[in-house]
Steps between C-alpha positions, in 0.01 A plus 500: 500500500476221224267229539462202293112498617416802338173469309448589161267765380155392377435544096129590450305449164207445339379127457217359210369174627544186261264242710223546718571494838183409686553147293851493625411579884206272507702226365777510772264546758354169396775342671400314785817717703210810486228287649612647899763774394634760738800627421575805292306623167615223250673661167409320186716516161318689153611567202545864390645744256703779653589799336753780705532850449735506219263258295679191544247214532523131577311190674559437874339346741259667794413415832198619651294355758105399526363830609603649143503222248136515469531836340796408273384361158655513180571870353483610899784787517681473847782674656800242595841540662803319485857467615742656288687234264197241555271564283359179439277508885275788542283584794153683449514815648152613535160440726189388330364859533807628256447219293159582463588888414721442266295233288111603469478227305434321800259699653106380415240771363183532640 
């Protein structure tokens, strides 16, 4: 059976970020709407590079949420998906533990 609701297949790539993240997250949760939140994990917007499989590369726009914008600073390499023919919005698609793996960079000596 057709359906109209079908969903379309996640893209994955491999994102460079252009701005630091922790700035961006500590920013927006500034706002006086943080001071008693409870709702869901808010997502906040970053700029990043994204480069697929086939090489192509171009600037988008990430959401990720508090408990992994500390770790993402400028340079960070992150894995993102998005929806096929919207390139523009990606979504992080890591924890901060495969963040951390995949950028020792980040991890202090000593």
């Amino acid at each position: 059976m057709f359906s109209f609701f079908k969903k379309k297949p996640d893209q994955r790539a491999t994102a460079v970020l252009l701005e630091s993240g922790r700035e961006v997250a500590e920013q927006a949760m500034r706002s006086p709407k943080f001071n008693d939140y409870r709702g869901p994990e808010p997502m906040f917007p970053m700029r990043v590079r994204v480069t697929d499989d086939t090489g192509r590369s171009w600037d988008a726009t990430m959401k990720a949420g508090p408990t992994t914008a500390f770790l993402l600073l400028p340079g960070v390499r992150v894995p993102v998906k998005y929806a096929a023919g919207d390139a523009d919005e990606v979504l992080l698609d890591a924890d901060a533990m495969q963040i951390l793996a995949a950028n020792p960079q980040l991890k202090r000596n000593g």
